[in-house]
mmJSON file of the N, C-alpha and C atoms, coordinates in Angstrom:
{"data_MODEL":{"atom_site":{
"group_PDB":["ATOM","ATOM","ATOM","ATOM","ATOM","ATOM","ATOM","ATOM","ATOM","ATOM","ATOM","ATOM","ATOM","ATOM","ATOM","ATOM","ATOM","ATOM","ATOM","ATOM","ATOM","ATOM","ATOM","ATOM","ATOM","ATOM","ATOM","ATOM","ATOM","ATOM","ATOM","ATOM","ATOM","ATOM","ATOM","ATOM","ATOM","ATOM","ATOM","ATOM","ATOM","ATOM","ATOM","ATOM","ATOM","ATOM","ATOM","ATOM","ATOM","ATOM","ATOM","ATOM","ATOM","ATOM","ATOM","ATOM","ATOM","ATOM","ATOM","ATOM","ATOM","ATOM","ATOM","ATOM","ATOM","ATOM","ATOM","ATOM","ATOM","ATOM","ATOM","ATOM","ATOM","ATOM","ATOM","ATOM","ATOM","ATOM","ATOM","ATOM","ATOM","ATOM","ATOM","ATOM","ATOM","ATOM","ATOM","ATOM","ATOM","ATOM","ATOM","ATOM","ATOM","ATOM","ATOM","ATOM","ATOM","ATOM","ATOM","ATOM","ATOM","ATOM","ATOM","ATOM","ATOM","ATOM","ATOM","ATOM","ATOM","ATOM","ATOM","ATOM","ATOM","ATOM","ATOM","ATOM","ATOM","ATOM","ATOM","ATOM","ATOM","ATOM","ATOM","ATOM","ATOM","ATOM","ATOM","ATOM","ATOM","ATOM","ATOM","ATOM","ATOM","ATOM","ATOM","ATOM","ATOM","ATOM","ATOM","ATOM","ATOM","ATOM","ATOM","ATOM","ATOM","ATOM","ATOM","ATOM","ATOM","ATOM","ATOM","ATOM","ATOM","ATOM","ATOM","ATOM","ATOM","ATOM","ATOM","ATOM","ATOM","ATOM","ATOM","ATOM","ATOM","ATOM","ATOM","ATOM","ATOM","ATOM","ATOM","ATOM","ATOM","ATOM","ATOM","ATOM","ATOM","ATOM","ATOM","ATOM","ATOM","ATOM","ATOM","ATOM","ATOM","ATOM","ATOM","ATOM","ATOM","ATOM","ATOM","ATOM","ATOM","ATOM","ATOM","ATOM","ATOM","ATOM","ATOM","ATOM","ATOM","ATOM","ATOM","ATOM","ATOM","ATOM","ATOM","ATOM","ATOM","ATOM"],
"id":[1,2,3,4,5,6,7,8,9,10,11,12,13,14,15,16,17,18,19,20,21,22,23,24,25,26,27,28,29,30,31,32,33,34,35,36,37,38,39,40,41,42,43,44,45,46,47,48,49,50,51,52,53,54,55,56,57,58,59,60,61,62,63,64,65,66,67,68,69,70,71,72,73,74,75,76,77,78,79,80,81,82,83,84,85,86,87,88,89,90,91,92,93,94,95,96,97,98,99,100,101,102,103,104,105,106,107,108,109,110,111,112,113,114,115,116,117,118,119,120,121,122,123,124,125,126,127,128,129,130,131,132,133,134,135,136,137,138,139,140,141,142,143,144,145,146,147,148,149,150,151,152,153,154,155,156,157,158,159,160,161,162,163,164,165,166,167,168,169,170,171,172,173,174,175,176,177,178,179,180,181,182,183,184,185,186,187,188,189,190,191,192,193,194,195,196,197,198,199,200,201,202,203,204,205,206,207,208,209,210],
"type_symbol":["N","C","C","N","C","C","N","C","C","N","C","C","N","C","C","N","C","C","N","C","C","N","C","C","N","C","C","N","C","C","N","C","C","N","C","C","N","C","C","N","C","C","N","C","C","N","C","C","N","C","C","N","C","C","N","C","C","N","C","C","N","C","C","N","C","C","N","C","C","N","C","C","N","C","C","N","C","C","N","C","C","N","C","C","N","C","C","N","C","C","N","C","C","N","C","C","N","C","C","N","C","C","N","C","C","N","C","C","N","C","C","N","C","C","N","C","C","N","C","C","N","C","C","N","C","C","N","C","C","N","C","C","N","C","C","N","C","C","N","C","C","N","C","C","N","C","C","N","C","C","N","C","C","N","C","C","N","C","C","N","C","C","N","C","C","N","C","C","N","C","C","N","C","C","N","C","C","N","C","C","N","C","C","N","C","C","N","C","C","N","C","C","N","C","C","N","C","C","N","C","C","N","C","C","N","C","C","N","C","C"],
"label_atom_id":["N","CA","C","N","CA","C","N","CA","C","N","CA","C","N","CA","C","N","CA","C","N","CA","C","N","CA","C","N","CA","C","N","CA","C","N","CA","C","N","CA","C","N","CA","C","N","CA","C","N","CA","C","N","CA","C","N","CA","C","N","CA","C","N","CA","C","N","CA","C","N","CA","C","N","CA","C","N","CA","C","N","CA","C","N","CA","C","N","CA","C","N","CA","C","N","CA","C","N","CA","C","N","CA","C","N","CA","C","N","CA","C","N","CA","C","N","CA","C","N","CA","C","N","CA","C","N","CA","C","N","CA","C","N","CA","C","N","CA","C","N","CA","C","N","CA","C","N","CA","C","N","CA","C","N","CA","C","N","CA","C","N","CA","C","N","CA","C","N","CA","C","N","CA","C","N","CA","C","N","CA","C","N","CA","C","N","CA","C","N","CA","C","N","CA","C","N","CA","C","N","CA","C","N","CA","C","N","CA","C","N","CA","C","N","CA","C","N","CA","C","N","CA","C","N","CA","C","N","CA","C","N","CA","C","N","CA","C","N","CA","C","N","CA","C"],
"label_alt_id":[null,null,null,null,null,null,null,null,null,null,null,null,null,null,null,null,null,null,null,null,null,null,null,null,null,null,null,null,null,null,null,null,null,null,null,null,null,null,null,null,null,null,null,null,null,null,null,null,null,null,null,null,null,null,null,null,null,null,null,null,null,null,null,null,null,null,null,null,null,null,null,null,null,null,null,null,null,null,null,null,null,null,null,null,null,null,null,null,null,null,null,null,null,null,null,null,null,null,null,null,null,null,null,null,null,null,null,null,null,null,null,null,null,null,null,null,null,null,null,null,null,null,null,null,null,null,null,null,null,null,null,null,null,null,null,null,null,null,null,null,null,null,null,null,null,null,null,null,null,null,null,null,null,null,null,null,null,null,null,null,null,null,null,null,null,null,null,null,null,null,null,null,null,null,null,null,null,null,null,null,null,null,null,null,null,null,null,null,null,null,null,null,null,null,null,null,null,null,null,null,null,null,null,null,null,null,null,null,null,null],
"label_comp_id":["UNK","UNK","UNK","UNK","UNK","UNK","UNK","UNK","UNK","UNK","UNK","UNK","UNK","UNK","UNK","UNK","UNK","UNK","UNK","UNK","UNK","UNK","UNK","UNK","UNK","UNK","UNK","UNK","UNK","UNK","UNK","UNK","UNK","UNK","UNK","UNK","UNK","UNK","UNK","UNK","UNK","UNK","UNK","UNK","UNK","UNK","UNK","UNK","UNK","UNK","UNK","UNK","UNK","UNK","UNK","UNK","UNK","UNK","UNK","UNK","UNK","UNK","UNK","UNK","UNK","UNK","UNK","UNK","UNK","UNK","UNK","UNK","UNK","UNK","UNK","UNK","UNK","UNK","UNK","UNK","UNK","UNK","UNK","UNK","UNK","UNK","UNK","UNK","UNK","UNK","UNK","UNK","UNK","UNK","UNK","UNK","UNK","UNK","UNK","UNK","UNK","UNK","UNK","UNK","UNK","UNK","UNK","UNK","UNK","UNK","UNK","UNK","UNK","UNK","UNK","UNK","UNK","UNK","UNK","UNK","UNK","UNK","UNK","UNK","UNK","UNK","UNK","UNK","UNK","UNK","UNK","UNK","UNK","UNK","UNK","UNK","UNK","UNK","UNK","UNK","UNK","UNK","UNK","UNK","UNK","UNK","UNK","UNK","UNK","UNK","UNK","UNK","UNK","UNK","UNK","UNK","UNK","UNK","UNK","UNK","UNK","UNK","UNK","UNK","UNK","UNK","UNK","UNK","UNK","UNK","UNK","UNK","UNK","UNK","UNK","UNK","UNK","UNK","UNK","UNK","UNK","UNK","UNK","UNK","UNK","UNK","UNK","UNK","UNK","UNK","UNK","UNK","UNK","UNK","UNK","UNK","UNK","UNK","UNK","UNK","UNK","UNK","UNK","UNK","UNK","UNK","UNK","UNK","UNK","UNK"],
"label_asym_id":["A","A","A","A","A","A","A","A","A","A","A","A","A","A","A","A","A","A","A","A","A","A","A","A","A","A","A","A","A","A","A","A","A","A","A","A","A","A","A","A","A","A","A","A","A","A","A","A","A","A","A","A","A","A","A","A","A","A","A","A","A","A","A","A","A","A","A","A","A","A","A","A","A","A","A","A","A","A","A","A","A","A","A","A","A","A","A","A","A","A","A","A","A","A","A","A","A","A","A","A","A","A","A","A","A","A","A","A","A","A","A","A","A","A","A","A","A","A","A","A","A","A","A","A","A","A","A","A","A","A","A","A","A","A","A","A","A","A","A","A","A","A","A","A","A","A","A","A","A","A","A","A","A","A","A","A","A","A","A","A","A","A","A","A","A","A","A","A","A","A","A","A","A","A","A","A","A","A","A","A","A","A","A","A","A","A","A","A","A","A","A","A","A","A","A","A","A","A","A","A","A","A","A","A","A","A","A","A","A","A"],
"label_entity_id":["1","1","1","1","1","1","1","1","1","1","1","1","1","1","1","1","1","1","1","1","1","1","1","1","1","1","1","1","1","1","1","1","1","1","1","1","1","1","1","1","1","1","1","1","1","1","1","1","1","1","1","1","1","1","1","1","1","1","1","1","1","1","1","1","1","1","1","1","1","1","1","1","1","1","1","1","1","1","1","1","1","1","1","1","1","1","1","1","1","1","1","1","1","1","1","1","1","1","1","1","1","1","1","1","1","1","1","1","1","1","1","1","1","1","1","1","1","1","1","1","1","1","1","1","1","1","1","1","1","1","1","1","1","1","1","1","1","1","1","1","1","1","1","1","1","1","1","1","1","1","1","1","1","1","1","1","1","1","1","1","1","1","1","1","1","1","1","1","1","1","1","1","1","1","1","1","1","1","1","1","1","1","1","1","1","1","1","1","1","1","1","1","1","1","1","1","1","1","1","1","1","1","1","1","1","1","1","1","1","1"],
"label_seq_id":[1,1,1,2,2,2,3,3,3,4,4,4,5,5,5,6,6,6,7,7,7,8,8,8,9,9,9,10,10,10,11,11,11,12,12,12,13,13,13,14,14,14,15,15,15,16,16,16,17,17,17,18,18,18,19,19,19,20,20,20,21,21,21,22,22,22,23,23,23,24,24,24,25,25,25,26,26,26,27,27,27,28,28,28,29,29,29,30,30,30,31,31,31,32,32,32,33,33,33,34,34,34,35,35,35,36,36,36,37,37,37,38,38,38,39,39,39,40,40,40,41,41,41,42,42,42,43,43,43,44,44,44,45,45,45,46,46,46,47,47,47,48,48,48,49,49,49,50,50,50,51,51,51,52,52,52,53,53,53,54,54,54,55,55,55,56,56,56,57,57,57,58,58,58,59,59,59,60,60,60,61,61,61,62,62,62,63,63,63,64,64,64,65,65,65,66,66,66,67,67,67,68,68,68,69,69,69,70,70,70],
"pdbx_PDB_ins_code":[null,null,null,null,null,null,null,null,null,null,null,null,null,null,null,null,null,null,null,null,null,null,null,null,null,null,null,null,null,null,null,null,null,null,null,null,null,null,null,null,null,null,null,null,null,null,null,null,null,null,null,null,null,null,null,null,null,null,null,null,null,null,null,null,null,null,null,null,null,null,null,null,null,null,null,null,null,null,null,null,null,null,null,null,null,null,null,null,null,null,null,null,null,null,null,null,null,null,null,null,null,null,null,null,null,null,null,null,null,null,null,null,null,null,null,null,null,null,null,null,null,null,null,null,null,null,null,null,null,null,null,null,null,null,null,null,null,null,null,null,null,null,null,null,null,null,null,null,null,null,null,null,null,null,null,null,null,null,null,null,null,null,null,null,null,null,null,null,null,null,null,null,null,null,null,null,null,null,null,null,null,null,null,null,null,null,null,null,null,null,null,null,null,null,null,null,null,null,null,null,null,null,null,null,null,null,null,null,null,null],
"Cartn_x":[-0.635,0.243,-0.138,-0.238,-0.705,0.554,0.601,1.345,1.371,0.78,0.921,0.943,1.57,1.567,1.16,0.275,-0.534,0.558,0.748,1.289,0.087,-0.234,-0.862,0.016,-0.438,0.625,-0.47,0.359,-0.381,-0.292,-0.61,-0.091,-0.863,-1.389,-1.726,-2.731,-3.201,-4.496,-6.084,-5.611,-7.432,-7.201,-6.01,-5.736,-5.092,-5.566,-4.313,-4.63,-3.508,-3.217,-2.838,-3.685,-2.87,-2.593,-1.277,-0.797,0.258,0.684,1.488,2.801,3.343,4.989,5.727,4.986,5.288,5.693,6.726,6.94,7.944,7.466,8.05,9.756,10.61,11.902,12.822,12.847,13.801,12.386,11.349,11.057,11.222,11.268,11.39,11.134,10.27,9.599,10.504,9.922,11.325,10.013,10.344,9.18,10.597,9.244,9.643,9.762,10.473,9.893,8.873,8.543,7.134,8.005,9.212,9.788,9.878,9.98,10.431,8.77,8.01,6.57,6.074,6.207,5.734,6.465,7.639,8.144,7.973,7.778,6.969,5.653,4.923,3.655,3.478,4.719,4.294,5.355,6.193,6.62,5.921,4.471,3.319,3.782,5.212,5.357,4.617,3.87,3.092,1.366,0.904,-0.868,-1.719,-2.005,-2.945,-4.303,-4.163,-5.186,-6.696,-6.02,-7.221,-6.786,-7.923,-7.665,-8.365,-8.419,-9.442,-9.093,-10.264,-10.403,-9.874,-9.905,-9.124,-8.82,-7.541,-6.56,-7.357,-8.657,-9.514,-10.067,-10.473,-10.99,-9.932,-8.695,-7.718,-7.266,-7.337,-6.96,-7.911,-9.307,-10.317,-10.289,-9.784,-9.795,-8.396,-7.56,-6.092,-6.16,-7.001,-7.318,-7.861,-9.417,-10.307,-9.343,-8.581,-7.814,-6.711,-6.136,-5.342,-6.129,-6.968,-7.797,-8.759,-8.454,-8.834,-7.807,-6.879,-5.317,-5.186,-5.459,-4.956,-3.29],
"Cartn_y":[-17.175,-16.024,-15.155,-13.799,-13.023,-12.925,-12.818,-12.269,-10.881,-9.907,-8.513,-7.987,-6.788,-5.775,-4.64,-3.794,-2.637,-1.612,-0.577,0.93,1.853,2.534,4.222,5.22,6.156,7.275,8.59,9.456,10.18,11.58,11.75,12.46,13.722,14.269,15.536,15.681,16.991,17.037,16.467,15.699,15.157,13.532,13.394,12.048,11.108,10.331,8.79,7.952,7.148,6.003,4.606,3.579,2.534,1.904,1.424,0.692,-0.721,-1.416,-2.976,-2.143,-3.232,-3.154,-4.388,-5.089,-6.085,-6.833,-6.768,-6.802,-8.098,-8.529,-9.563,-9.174,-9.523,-8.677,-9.867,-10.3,-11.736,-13.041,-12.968,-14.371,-14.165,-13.091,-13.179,-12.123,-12.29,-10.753,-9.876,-8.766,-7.605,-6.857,-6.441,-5.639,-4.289,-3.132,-1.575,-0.795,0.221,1.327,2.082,2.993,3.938,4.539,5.469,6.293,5.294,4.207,3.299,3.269,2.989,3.161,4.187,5.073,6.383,6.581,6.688,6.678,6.053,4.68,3.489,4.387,4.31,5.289,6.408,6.977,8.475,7.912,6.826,6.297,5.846,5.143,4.524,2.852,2.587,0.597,0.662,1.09,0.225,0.964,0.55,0.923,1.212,1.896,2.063,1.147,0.418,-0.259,0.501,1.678,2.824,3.695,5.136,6.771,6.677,7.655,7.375,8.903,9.869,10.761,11.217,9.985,10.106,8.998,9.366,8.039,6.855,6.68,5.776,4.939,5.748,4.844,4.175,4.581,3.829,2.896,3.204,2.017,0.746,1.056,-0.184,-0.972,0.156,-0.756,-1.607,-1.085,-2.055,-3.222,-3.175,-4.266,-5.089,-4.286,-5.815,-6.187,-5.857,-6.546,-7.713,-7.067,-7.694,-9.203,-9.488,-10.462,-10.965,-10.509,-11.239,-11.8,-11.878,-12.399,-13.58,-14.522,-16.136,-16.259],
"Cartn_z":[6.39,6.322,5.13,5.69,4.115,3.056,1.74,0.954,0.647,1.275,0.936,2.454,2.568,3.807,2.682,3.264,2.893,3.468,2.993,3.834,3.121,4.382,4.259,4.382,2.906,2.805,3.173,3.583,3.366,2.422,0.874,-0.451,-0.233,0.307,-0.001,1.543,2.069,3.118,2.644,3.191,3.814,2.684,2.088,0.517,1.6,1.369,2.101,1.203,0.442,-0.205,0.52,0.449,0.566,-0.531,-0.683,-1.525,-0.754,-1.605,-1.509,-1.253,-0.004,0.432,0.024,-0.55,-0.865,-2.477,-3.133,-4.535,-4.611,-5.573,-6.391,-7.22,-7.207,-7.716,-8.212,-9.226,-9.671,-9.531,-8.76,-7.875,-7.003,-6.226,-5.227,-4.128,-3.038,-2.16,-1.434,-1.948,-1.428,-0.666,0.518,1.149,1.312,0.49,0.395,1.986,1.957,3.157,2.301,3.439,2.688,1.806,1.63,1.043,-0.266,-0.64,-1.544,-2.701,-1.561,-1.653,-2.491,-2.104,-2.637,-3.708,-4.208,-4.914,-6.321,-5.891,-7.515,-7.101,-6.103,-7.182,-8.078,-7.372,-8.649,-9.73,-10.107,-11.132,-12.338,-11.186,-12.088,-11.983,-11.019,-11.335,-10.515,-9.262,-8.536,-8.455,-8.12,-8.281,-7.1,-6.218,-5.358,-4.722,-3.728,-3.471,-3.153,-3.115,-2.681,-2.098,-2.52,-2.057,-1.129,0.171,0.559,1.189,2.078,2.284,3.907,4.641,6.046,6.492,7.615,7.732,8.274,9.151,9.544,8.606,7.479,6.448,5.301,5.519,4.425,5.866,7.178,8.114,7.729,8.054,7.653,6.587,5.609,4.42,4.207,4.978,4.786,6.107,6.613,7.618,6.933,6.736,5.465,4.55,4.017,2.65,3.252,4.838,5.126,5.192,5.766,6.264,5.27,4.433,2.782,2.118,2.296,1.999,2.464,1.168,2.406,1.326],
"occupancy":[1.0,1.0,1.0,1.0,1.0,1.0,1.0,1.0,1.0,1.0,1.0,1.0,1.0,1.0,1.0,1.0,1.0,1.0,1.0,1.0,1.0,1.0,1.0,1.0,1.0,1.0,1.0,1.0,1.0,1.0,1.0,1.0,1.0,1.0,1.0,1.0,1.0,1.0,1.0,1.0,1.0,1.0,1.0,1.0,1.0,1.0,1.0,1.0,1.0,1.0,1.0,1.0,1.0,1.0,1.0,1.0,1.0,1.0,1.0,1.0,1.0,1.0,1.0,1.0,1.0,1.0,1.0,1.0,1.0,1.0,1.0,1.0,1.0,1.0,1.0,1.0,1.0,1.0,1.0,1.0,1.0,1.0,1.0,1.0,1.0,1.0,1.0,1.0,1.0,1.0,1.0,1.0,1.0,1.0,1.0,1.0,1.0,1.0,1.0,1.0,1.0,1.0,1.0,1.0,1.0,1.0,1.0,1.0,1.0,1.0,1.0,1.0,1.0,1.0,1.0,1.0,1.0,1.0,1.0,1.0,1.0,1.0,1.0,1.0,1.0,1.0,1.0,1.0,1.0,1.0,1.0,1.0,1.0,1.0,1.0,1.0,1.0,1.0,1.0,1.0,1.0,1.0,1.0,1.0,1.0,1.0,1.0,1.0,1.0,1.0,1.0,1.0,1.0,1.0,1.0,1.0,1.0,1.0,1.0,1.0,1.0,1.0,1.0,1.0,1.0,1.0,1.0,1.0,1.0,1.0,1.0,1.0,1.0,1.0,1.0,1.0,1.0,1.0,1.0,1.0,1.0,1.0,1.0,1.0,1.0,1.0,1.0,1.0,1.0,1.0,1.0,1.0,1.0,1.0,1.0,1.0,1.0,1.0,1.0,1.0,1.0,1.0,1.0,1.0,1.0,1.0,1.0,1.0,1.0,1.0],
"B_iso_or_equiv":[0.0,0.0,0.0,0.0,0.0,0.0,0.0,0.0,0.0,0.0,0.0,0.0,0.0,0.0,0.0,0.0,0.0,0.0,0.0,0.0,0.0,0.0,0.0,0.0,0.0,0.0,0.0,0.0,0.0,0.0,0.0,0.0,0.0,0.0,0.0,0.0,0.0,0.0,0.0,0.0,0.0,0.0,0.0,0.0,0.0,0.0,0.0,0.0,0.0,0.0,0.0,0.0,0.0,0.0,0.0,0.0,0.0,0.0,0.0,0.0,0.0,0.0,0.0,0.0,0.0,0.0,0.0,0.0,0.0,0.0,0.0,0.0,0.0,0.0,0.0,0.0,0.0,0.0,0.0,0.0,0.0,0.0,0.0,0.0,0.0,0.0,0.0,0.0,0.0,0.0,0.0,0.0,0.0,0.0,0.0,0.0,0.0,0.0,0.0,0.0,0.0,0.0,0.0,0.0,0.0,0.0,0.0,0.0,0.0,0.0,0.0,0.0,0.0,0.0,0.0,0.0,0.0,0.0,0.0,0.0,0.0,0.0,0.0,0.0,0.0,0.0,0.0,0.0,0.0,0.0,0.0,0.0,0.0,0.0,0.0,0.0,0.0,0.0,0.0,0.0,0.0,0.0,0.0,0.0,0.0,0.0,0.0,0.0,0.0,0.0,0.0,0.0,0.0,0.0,0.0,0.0,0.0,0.0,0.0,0.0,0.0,0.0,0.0,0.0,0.0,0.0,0.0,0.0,0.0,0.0,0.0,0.0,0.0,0.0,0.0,0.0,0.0,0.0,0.0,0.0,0.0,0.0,0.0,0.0,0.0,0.0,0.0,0.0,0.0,0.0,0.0,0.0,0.0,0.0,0.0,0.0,0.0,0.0,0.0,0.0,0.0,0.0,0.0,0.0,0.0,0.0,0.0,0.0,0.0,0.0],
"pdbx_formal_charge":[null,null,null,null,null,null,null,null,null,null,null,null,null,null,null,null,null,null,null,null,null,null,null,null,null,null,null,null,null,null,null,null,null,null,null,null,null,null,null,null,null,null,null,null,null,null,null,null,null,null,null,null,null,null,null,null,null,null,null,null,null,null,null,null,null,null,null,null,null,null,null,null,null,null,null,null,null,null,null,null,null,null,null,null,null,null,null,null,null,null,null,null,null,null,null,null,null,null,null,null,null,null,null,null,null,null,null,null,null,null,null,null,null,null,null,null,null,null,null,null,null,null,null,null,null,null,null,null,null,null,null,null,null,null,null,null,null,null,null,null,null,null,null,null,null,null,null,null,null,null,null,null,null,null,null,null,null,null,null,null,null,null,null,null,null,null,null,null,null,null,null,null,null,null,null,null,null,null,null,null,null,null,null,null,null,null,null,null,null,null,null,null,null,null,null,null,null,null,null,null,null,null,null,null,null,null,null,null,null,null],
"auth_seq_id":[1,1,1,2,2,2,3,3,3,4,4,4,5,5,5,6,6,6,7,7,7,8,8,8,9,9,9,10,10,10,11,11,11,12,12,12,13,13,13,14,14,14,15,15,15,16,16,16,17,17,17,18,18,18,19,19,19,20,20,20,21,21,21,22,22,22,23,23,23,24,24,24,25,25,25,26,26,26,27,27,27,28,28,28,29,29,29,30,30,30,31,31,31,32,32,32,33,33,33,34,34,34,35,35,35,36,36,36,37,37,37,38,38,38,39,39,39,40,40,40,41,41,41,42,42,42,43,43,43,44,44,44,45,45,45,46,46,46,47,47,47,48,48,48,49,49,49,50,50,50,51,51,51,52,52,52,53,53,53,54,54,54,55,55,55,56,56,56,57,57,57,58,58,58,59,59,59,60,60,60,61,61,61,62,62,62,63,63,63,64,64,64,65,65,65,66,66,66,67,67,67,68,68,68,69,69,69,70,70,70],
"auth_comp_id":["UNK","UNK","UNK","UNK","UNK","UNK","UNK","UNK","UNK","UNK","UNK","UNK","UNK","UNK","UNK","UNK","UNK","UNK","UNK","UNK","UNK","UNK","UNK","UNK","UNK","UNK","UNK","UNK","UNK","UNK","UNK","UNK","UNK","UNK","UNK","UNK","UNK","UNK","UNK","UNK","UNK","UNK","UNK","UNK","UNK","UNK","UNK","UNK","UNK","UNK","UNK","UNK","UNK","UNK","UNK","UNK","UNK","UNK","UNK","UNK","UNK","UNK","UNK","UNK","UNK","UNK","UNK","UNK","UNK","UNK","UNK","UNK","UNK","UNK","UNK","UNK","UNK","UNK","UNK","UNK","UNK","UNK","UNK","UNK","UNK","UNK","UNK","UNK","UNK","UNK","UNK","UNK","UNK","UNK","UNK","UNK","UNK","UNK","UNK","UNK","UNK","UNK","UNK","UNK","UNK","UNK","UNK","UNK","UNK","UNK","UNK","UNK","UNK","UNK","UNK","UNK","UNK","UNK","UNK","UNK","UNK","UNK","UNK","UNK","UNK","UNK","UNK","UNK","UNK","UNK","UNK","UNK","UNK","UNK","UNK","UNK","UNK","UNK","UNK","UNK","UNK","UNK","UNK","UNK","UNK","UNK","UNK","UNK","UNK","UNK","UNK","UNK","UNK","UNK","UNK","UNK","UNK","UNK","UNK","UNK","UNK","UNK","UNK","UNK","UNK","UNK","UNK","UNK","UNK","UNK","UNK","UNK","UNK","UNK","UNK","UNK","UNK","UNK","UNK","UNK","UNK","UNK","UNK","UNK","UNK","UNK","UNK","UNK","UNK","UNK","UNK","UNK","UNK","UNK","UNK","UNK","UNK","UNK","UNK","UNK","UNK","UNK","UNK","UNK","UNK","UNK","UNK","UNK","UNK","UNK"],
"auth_asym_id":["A","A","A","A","A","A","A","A","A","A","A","A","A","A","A","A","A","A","A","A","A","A","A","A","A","A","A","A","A","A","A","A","A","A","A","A","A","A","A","A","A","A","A","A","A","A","A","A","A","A","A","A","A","A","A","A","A","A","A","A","A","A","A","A","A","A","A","A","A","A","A","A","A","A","A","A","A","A","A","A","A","A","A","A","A","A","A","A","A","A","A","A","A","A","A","A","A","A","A","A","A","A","A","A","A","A","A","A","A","A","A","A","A","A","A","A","A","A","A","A","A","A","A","A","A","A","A","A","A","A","A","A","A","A","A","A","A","A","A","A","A","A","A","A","A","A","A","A","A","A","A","A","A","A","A","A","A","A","A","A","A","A","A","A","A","A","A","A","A","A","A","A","A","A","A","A","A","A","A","A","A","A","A","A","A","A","A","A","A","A","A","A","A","A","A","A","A","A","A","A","A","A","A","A","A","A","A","A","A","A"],
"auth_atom_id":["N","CA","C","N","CA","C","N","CA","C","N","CA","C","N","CA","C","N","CA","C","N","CA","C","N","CA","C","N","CA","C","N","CA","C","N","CA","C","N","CA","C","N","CA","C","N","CA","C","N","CA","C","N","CA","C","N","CA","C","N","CA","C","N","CA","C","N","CA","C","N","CA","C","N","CA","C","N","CA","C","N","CA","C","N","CA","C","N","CA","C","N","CA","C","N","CA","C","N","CA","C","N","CA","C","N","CA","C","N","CA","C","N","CA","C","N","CA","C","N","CA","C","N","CA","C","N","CA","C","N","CA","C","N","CA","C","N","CA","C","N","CA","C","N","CA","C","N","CA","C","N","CA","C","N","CA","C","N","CA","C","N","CA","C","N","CA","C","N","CA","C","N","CA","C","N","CA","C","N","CA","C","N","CA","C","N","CA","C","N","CA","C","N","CA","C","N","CA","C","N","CA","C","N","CA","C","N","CA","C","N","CA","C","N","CA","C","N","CA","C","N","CA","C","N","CA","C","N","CA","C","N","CA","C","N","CA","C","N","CA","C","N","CA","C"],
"pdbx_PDB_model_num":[1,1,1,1,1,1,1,1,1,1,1,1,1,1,1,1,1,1,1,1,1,1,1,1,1,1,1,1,1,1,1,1,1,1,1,1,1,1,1,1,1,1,1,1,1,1,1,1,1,1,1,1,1,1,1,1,1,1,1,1,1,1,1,1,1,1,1,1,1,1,1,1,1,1,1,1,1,1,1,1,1,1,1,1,1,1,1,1,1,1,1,1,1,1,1,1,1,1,1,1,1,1,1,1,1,1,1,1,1,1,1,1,1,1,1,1,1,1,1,1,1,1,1,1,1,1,1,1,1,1,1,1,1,1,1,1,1,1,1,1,1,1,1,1,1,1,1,1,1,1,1,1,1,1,1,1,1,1,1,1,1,1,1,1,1,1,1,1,1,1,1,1,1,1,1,1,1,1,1,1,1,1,1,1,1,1,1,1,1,1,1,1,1,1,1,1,1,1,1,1,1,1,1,1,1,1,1,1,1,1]
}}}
């Protein structure tokens, strides 16, 4: 079972972010909506797994990561 779910945002034309829905809160996993999402990023609590330039290539890359997740 993975410990992270990826969300793709999409922050500006032609920018997609994936980042973690998945946060630690007491000990314990709280999974975000995107709106929750986006929000800790432009806060700066949460960090970007990657920019990427179109939604295909932040898809691939939140697949490979998913499936790098044991």
């Amino acid at each position: 079972m993975a410990h992270e779910k990826s969300v793709t945002i999409k922050v500006d034309d032609g920018i997609w972010i994936n980042a973690p829905s998945v946060i630690k809160v007491q000990g314990k996993s709280k999974i975000l909506t995107e709106d929750q999402v986006f929000r800790k990023l432009n806060k700066g609590e949460i960090k970007p797994h990657g920019v990427f330039k179109s939604l295909t290539s932040a898809l691939d890359a939140a697949k490979k990561r998913s499936k790098g997740v044991k």
